[in-house]
Structure formats: structure tokens, C-alpha cells
C-alpha positions as CSV (number, residue, x, y, z in Angstrom):
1,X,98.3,81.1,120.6
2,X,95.6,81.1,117.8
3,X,97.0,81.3,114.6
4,X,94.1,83.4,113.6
5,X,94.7,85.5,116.2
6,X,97.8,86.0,115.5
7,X,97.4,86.8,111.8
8,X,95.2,89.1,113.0
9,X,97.8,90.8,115.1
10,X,100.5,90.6,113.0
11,X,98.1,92.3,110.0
12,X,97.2,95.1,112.5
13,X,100.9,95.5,113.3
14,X,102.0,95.9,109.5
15,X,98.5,97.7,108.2
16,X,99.5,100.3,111.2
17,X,102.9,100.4,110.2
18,X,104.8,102.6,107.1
19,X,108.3,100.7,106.9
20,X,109.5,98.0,108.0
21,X,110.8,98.7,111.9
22,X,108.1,101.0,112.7
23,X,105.9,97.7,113.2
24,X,108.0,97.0,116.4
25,X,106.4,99.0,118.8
26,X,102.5,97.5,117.8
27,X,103.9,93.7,117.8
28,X,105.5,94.4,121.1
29,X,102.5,96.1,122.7
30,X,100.1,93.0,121.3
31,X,102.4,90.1,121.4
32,X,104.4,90.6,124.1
33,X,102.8,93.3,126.6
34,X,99.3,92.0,126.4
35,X,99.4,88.4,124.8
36,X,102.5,87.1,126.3
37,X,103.2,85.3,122.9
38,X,106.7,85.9,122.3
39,X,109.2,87.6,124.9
40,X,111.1,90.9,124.7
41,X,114.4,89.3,124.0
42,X,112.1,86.6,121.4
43,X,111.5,89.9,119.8
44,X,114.8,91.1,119.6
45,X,115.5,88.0,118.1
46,X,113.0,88.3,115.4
47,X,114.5,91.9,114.3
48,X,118.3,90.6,114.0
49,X,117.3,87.7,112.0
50,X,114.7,90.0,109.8
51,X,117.4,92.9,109.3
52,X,120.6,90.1,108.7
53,X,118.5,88.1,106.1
54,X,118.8,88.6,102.5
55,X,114.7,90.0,101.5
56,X,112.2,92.5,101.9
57,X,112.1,94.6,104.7
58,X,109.7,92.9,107.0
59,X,110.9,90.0,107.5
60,X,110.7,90.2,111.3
61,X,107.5,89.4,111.4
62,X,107.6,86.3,110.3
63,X,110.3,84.9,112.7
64,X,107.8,86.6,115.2
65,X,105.1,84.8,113.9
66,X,107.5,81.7,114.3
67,X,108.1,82.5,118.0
68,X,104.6,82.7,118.7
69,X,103.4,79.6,116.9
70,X,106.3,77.6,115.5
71,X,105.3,77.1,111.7
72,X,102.0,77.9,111.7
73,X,102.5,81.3,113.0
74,X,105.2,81.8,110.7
75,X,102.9,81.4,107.6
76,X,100.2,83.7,109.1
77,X,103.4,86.1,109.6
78,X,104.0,85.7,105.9
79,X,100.6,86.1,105.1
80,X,100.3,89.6,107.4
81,X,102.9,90.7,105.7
82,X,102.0,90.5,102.1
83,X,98.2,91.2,102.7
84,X,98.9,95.1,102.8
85,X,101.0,94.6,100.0
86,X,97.7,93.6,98.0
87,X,96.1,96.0,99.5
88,X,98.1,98.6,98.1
89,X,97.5,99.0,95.1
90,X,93.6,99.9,95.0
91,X,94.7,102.2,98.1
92,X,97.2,104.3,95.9
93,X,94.8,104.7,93.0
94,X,92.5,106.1,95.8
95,X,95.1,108.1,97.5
96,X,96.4,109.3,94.2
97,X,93.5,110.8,93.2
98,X,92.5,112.5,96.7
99,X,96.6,113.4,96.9
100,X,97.0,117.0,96.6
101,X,93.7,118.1,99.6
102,X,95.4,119.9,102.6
103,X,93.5,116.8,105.1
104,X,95.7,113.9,103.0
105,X,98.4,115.7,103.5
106,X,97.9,116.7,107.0
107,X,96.9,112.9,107.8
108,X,100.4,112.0,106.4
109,X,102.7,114.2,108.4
110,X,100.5,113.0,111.5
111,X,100.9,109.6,111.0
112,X,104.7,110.2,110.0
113,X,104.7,111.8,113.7
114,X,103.1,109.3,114.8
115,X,105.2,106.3,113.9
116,X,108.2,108.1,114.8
117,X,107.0,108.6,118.4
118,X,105.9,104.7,118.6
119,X,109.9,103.8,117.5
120,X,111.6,105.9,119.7
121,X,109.0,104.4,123.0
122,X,110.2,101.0,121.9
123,X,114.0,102.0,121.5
124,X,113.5,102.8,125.0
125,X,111.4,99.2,126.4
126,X,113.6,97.2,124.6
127,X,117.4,98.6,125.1
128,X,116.2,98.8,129.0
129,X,116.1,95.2,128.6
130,X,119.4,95.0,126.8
131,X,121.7,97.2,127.8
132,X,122.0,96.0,131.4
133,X,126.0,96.1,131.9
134,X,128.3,99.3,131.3
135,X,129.9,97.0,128.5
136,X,126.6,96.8,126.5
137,X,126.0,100.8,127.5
138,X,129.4,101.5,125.7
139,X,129.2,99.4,122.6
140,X,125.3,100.6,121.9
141,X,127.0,103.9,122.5
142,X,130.1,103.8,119.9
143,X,127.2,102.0,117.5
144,X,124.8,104.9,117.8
145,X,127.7,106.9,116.7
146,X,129.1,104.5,113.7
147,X,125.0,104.6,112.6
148,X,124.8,108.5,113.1
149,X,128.2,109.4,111.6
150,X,128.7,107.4,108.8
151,X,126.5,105.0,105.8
152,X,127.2,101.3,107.1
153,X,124.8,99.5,106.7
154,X,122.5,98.9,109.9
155,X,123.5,94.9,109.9
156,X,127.1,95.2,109.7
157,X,127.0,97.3,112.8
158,X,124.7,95.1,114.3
159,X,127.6,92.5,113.3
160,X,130.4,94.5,115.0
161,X,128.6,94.8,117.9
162,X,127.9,91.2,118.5
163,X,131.2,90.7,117.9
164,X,132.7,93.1,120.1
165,X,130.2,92.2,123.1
166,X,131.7,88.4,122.1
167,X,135.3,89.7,122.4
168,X,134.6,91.2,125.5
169,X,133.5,88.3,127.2
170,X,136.1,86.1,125.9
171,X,139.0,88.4,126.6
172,X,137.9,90.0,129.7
173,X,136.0,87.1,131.8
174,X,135.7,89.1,134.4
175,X,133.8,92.2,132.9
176,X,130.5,91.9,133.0
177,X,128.7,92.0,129.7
């Protein structure tokens, strides 16, 4: 893929996105849906190693960028990702001063709204490609609860899941996970 291109993407994907997992659903539409770049489980690859690294939030986009284009496309990853971030300065002296109108405010719920829908249509795509086994069903299910329930961190239950999807296949050979 051009790396070009793909800065291009990746900047679209972060410029569109307020935090950092809410740019999953725009890389997956551009890089795997339309572009073919990367693949869905390339992806989910990218977020384990962006949310178990020490670092910003965001870091996903890189080892996407990586994927794509080895390490060319990792730099223009790196450089998506910190081009808002210079952006964002002039952008909250404007928003700042234009902060308290009813149509800022109204444009911020929306794209709140917004972002929130685009996560939750990607939670779908990608666990249909995961959770393909009654194994994988029942340990994303106990880690929805652990997430839900209680403050541990959203790594170590990624963690304990690995884990206990390894444990399954090592101690039940014949399940199918």
C-alpha cells in the first residue's frame, strides 16, 4: 500500500476519532473493508498490542500502520497519530471561545452519539470473527462481566482471557476453542 495513502487514512481515522478505540471502526472500514491492507484478525492484533503497551492511548495505529506497510507504514502511523495532536491546540483556542453557543454544544453530543454507534458496529464485525467456538462465547462473556462489574484494568482482563482460552486448549484438547 502507499504510504501516503495510508497516512492519509490513518489521519482520517484519528482526526474522526475522540479517544483512542473509537478510531477502530474508521481503520477497519478503510483498511480492511475497502483497501484490503491489513486483515480483521491483523487488526485485532494491532489493538492488543496498542492497549498491552506502556504509552499514549493510540498506539494501535501504529502497529496498524506496521501491518499495512512494515516500517514505513508504521511511521506514517506515528505521524497520523500526533498530527491531531498539533492540531489541537489552535482548535481549542477556537473552540474555547465559540464554547458556550447551543450549535457547539449540540455538535458535541452528536458526534459523542456518533462515535458511540461506530464502536458498538465494530464490537459486532470484529467478535463475529472471534468468537466462533462456545469456549470463546463463554470467556468473552465472564470478561464482559469482570469489565462491567468491577475497575480492572481493560489489559489484565484481556490477559486473563488469553490465558484462560490457553488453558482451555491445553487442558481440554478436545474442546474446541
Amino acid at each position: 500500500m502507499n504510504v501516503f495513502l495510508l497516512y492519509l487514512l490513518l489521519l482520517k481515522a484519528t482526526v474522526s476519532a475522540f479517544s483512542g478505540m473509537t478510531v477502530i471502526p474508521v481503520m477497519r472500514d478503510e483498511l480492511v473493508v475497502k483497501h484490503h491492507a491489513i486483515t480483521d484478525e491483523q487488526l485485532n492484533t494491532a489493538i492488543v498490542i496498542g492497549r498491552s503497551t506502556p504509552g499514549p492511548n493510540g498506539l494501535h495505529v501504529v502497529c496498524v500502520g506496521y501491518f499495512a506497510a512494515g516500517y514505513p507504514g508504521a511511521l506514517a502511523g506515528l505521524l497520523a497519530l500526533l498530527t491531531p495532536a498539533a492540531l489541537a491546540i489552535p482548535l481549542l483556542r477556537f473552540l474555547q471561545a465559540h464554547q458556550e453557543g447551543r450549535r457547539m454544544r449540540s455538535a458535541i453530543h452528536a458526534v459523542v452519539v456518533a462515535s458511540v454507534g461506530l464502536m458498538v458496529g465494530t464490537a459486532y464485525d470484529l467478535s463475529a470473527s472471534a468468537l466462533t467456538t462456545p469456549a470463546a462465547w463463554g470467556v468473552a462473556a465472564v470478561a464482559l462481566v469482570v469489565l462491567v462489574a468491577s475497575r480492572i484494568d481493560t489489559v489484565w482482563v484481556i490477559a486473563a482471557a488469553a490465558l484462560a482460552m490457553l488453558a482451555l486448549s491445553w487442558f481440554l484438547p478436545g474442546l474446541a476453542v
